[in-house]
FIMIMI-553090 format. One record per residue (C-alpha): residue number from 1; y negated, x negated, z negated. Coordinates in Angstrom, 3 decimals, padded with zeros to 6 digits. Each point is the difference from the previous one (the first is absolute). Example, Ala and Ser with C-alpha at 12.3 -4.5 7.8 and 13.67 -1.06 7.14 Angstrom:
<recs>
[rec 1; [004.500; -012.300; -007.800]]
[rec 2; [-003.440; -001.370; 000.660]]
</recs>
This chain:
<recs>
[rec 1; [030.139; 002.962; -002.027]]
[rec 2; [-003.096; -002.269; 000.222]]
[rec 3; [000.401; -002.296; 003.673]]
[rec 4; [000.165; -003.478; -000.686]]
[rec 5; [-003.641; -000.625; 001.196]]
[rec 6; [-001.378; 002.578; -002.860]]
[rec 7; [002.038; -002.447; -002.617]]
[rec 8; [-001.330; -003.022; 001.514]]
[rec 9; [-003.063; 001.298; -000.479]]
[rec 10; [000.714; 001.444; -003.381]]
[rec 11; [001.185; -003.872; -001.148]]
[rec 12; [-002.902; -001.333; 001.640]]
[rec 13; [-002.049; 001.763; -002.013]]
[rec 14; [002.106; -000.760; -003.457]]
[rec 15; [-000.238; -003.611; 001.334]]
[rec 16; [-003.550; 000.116; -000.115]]
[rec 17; [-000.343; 001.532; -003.647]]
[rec 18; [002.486; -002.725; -001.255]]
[rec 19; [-001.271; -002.719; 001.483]]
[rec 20; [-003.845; 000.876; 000.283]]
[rec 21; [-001.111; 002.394; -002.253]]
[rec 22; [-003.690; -000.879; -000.842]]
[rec 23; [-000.743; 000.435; 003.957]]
[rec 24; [001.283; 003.692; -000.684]]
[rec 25; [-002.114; 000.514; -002.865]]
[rec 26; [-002.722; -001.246; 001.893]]
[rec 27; [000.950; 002.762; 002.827]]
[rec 28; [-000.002; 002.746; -002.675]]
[rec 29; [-003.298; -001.473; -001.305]]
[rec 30; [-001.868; 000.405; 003.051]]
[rec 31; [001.423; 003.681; 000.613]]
[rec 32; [-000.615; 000.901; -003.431]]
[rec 33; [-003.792; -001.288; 001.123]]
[rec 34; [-000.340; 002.715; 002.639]]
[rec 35; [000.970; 002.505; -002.363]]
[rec 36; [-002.969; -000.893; -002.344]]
[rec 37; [-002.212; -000.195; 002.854]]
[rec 38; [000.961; 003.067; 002.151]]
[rec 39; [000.706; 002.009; -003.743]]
[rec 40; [-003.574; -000.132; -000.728]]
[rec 41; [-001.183; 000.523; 003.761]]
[rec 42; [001.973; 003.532; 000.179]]
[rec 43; [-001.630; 001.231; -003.226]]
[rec 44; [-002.092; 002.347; 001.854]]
[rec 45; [002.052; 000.984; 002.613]]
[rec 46; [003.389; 000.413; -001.695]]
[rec 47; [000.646; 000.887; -004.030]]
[rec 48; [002.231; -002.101; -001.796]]
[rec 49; [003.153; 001.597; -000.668]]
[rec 50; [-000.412; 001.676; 003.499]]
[rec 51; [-000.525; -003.757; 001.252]]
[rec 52; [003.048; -000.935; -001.949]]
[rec 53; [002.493; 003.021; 001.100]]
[rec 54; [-000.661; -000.089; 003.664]]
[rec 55; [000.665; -004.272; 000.085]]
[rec 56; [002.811; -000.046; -001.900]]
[rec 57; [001.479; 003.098; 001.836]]
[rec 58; [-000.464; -001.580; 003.168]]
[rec 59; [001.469; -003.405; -001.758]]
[rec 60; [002.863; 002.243; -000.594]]
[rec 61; [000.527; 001.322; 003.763]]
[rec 62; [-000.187; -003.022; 001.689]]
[rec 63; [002.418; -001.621; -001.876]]
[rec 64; [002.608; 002.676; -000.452]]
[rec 65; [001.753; -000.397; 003.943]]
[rec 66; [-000.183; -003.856; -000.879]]
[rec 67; [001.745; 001.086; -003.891]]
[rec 68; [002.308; 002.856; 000.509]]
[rec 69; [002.998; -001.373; 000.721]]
[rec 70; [-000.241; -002.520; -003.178]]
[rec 71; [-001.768; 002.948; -002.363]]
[rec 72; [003.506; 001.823; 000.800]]
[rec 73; [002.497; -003.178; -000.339]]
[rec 74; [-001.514; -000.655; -003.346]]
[rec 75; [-000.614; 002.973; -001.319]]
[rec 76; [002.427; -000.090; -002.903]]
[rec 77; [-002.322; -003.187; -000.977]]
[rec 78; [-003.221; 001.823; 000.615]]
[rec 79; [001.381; 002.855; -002.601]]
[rec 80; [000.981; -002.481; -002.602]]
[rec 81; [-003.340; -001.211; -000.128]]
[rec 82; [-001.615; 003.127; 000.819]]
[rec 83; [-002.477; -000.220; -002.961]]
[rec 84; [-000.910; -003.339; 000.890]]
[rec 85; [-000.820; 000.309; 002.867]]
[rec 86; [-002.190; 003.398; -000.320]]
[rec 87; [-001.726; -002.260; -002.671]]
[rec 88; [-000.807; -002.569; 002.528]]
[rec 89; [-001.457; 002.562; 002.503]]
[rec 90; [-002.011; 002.026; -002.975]]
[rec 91; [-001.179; -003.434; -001.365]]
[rec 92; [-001.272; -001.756; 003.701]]
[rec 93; [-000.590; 003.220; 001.867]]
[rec 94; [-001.157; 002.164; -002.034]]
[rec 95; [-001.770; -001.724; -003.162]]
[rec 96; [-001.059; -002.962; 001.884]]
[rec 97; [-001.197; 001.022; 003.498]]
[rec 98; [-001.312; 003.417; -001.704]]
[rec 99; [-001.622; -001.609; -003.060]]
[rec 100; [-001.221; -002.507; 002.079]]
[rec 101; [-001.935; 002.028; 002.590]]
[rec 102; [-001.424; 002.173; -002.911]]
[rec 103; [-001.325; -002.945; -001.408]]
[rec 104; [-001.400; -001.211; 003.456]]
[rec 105; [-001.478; 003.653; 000.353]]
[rec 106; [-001.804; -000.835; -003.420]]
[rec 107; [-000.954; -003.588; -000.630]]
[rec 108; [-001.488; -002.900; 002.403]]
[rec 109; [002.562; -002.088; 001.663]]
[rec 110; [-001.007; -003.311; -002.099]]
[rec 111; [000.684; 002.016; -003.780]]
[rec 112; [003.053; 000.804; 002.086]]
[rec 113; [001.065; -003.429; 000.711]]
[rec 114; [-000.815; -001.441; -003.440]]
[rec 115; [002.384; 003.045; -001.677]]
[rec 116; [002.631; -000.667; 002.816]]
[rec 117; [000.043; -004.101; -000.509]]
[rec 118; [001.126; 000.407; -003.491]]
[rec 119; [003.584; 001.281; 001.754]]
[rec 120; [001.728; -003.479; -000.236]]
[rec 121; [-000.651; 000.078; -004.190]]
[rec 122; [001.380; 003.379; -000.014]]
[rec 123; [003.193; -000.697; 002.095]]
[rec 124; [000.783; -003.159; -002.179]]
[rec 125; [-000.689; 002.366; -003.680]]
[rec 126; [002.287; 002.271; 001.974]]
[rec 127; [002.880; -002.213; 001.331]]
[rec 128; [000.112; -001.839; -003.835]]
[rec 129; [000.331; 003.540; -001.673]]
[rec 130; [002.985; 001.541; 002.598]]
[rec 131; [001.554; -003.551; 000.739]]
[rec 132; [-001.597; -002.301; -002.800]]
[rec 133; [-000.853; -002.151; 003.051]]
[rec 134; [-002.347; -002.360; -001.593]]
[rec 135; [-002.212; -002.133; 002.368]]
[rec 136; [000.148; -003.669; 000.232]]
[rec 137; [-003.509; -002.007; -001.018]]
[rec 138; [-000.697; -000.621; 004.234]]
[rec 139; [000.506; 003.671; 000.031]]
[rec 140; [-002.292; 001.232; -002.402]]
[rec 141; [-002.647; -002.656; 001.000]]
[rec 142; [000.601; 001.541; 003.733]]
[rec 143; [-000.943; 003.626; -001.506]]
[rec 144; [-002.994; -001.057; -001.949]]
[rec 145; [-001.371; -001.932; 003.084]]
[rec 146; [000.202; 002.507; 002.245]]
[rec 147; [-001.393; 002.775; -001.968]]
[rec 148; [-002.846; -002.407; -000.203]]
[rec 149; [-000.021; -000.493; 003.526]]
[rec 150; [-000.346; 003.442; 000.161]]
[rec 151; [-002.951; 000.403; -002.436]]
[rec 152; [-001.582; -003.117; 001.715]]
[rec 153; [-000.176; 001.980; 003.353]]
[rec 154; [-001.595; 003.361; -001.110]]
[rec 155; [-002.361; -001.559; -002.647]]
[rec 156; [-001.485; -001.495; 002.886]]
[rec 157; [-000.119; -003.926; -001.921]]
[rec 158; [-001.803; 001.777; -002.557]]
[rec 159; [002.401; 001.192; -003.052]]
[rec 160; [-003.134; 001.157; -001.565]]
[rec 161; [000.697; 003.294; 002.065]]
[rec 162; [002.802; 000.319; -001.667]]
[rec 163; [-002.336; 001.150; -003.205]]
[rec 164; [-001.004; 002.991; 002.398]]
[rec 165; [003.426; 001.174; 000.838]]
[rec 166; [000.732; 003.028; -001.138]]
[rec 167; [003.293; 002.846; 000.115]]
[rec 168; [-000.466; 002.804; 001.599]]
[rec 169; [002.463; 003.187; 000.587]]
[rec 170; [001.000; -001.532; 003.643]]
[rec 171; [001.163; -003.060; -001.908]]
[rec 172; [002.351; 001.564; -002.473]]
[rec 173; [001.388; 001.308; 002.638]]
[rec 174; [000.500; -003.298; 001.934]]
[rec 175; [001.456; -001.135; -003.103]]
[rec 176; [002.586; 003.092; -000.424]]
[rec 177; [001.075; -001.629; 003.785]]
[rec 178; [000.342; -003.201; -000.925]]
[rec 179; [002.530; 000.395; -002.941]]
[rec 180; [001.976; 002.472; 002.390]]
[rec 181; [000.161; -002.976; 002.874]]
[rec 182; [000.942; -002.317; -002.866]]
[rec 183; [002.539; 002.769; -001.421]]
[rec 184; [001.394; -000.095; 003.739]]
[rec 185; [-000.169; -003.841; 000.687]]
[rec 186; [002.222; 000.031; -003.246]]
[rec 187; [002.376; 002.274; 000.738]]
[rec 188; [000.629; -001.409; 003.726]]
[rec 189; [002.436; -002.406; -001.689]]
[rec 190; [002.578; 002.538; -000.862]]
[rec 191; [000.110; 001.531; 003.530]]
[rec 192; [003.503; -000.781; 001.422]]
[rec 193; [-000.124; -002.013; 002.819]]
[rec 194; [002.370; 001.339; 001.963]]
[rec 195; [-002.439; 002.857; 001.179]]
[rec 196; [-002.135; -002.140; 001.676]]
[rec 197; [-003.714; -000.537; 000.509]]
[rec 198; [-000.825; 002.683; 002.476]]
[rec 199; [002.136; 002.714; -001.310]]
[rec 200; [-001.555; -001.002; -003.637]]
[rec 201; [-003.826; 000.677; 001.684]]
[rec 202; [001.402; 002.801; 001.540]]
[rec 203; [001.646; 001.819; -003.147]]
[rec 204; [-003.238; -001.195; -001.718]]
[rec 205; [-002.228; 001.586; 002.155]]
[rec 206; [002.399; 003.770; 000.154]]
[rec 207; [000.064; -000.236; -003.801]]
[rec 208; [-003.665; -001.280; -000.128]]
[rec 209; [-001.215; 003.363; 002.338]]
[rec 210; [002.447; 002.202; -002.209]]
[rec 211; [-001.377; -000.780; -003.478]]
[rec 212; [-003.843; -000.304; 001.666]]
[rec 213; [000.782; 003.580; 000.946]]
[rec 214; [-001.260; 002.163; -002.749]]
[rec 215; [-003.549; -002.464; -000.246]]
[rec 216; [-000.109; 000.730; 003.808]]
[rec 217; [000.348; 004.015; 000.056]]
[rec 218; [-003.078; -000.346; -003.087]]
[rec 219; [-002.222; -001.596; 001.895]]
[rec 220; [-000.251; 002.087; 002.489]]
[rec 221; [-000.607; 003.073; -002.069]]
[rec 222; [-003.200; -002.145; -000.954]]
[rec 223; [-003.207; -000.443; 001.884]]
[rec 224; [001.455; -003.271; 001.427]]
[rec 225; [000.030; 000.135; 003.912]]
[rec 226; [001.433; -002.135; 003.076]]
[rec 227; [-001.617; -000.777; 002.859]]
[rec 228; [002.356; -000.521; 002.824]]
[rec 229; [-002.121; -002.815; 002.719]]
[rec 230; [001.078; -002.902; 001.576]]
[rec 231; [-000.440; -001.747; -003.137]]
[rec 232; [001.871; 001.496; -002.646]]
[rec 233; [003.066; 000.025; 002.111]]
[rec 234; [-000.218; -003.708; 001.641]]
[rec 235; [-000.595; -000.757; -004.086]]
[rec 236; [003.129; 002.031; -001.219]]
[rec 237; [002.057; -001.765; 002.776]]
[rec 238; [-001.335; -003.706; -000.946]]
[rec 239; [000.786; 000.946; -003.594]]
[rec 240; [003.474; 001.194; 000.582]]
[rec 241; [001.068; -003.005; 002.694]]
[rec 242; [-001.820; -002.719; -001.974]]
[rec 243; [-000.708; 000.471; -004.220]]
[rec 244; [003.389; 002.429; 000.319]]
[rec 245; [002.792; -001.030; 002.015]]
[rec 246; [-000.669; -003.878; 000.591]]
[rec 247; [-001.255; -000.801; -003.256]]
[rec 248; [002.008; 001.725; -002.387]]
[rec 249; [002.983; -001.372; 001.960]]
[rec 250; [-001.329; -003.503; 000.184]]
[rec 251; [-001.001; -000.131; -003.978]]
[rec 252; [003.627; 001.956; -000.858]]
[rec 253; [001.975; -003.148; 001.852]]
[rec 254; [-002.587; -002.074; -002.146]]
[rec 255; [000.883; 001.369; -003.221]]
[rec 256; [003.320; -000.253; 000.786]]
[rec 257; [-000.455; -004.019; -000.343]]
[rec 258; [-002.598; -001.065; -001.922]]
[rec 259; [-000.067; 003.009; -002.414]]
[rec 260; [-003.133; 002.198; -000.857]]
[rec 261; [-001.478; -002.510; -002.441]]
[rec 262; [-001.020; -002.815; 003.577]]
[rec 263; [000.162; 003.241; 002.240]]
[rec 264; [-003.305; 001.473; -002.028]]
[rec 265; [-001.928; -002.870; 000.070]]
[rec 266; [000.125; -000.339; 003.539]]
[rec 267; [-001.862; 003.172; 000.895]]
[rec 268; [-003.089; -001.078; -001.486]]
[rec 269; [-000.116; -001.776; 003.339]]
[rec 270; [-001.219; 003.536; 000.799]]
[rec 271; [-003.601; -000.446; -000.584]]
[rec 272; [000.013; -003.093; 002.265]]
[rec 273; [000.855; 001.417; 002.928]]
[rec 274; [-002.326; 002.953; -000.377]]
[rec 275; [-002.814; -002.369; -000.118]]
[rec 276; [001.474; -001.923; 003.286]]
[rec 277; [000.291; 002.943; 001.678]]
[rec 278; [-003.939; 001.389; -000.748]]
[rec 279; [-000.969; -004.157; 001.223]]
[rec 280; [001.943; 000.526; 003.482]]
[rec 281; [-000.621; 003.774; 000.397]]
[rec 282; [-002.804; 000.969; -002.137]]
[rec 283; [-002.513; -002.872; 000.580]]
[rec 284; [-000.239; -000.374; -003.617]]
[rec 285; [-000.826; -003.369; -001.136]]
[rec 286; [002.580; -002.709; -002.335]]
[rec 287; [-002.060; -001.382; -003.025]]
[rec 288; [001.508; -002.824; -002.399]]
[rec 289; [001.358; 002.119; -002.432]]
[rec 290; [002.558; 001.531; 002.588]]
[rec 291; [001.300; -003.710; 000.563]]
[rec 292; [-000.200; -000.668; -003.844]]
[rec 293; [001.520; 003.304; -000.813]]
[rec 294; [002.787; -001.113; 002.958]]
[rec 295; [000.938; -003.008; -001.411]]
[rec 296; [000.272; 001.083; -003.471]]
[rec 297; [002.475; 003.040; 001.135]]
[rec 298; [001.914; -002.434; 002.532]]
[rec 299; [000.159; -002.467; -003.061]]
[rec 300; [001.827; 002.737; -002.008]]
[rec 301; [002.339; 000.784; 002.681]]
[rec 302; [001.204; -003.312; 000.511]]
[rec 303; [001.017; -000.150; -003.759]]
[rec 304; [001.667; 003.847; 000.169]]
[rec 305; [002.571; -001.226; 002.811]]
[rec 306; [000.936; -002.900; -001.974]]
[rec 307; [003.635; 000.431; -001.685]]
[rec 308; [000.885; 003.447; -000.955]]
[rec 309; [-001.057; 001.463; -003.649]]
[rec 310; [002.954; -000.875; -002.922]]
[rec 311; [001.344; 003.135; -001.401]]
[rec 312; [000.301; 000.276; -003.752]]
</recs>
């Protein structure tokens, strides 16, 4: 049995995805960040479904003291929905963190984040076909602002570079990812809650390694190689503590809430805190279209947490 200061804990937590769930989407957003970042830093150190296997394994380990006792309790629950949740762990795990770092090995980071901001269109498409959850006008307003936002940011002020942008093999890829996340986001809804948040990241994450399996074993027989420094490891660690455990849990409670329609647009908040971080750590300069860009994708949130979508 769980001691009473693990379930105060526990409702603490609930608490705070009841009461304030935009603050935990803006949690996952930041983690999610770091992934995109750190991703495309350990292209040349780690390969990507060898980058993906060895976080979500340790994901998997570190959680399972914390889990075992609850993965047994409920396992008649966890075989009922077997399938879904081996979907949920092929879909985020595999398709999305794999996909994703292929298309990071591939294509530039900003084709990357113009392919990945088009998530929050997806999700809704997605949500109105499995739940015909149709979006209210403040909603769809929100969507189209911050994908704007978005375009603002990495067209520099100038959409005329938009004329020049062009797919590429990476960015197919990146796209493959995004309709898996969106598949996922989706799907969260249907996850009973009585399994709970960490035990959900933590069957994720042992059905996420399991069907990544096969991709894994493959790469290696390729030319693909890992270099084991201080780097690789520190980055495998970040990825697992950070983009893994904390957000995943963090945008799960979200969902939970608000539902995947809000929940999407709120990680286009991604790109925002990738460009703070570069101003405090990087030295890299802010330029007007950043704050223009900001506004437009802060406008567009605003309007997504207003009242929830009607269903049809």
């Amino acid at each position: 049995m769980p001691s009473s200061q693990d379930q105060a804990k526990t409702s603490l937590f609930d608490l705070l995805g009841q009461r304030y769930p935009y603050i935990l989407l803006l949690i996952a957003s930041l983690c999610f960040s770091v992934n995109i970042v750190l991703g495309r830093g350990l292209h040349e150190l780690v390969p990507p479904f060898a980058l993906t296997f060895w976080r979500w394994l340790l994901v998997a380990l570190i959680l399972l003291p914390f889990c075992a006792g609850n993965l047994w309790r409920k396992r008649q629950i966890i075989i009922q929905h077997r399938w879904l949740l081996l979907g949920l762990g092929a879909g985020s795990v595999t398709c999305y963190n794999g996909l994703f770092y292929v298309g990071l090995h591939l294509s530039s980071a900003v084709n990357g984040a113009l392919v990945a901001s088009t998530m929050p269109l997806v999700i809704a498409f997605l949500a109105w076909l499995v739940y015909r959850q149709v979006p209210g006008v403040a909603q769809r307003r929100g969507i189209w602002l911050s994908l704007i936002g978005i375009v603002i940011i990495f067209a520099k002020g100038d959409l005329a570079l938009l004329t020049q942008f062009q797919f590429s093999g990476g960015d197919l890829w990146i796209l493959a990812a995004t309709f898996s996340w969106s598949a996922y986001s989706v799907a969260l809804r249907k996850v009973p809650a009585e399994l709970g948040g960490l035990t959900l990241v933590n069957l994720t994450a042992i059905t996420g390694v399991i069907t990544l399996l096969p991709l894994f074993i493959w790469e290696l027989g390729t030319d693909a190689t890992i270099i084991i420094n201080t780097s690789s490891v520190s980055g495998i660690v970040v990825l697992a503590l950070f983009p893994g455990i904390l957000a995943y849990l963090t945008y799960a409670k979200a969902v939970a809430t608000v539902g995947p329609v809000h929940a999407g647009v709120f990680l286009n908040t991604s790109p925002l805190f990738a460009i703070t971080a570069a101003v405090l750590f990087l030295g890299e300069q802010i330029y007007q279209y950043h704050l223009v860009g900001g506004a437009v994708i802060a406008l567009g949130l605003v309007l997504v947490s207003k009242p929830a979508a009607s269903t049809r």
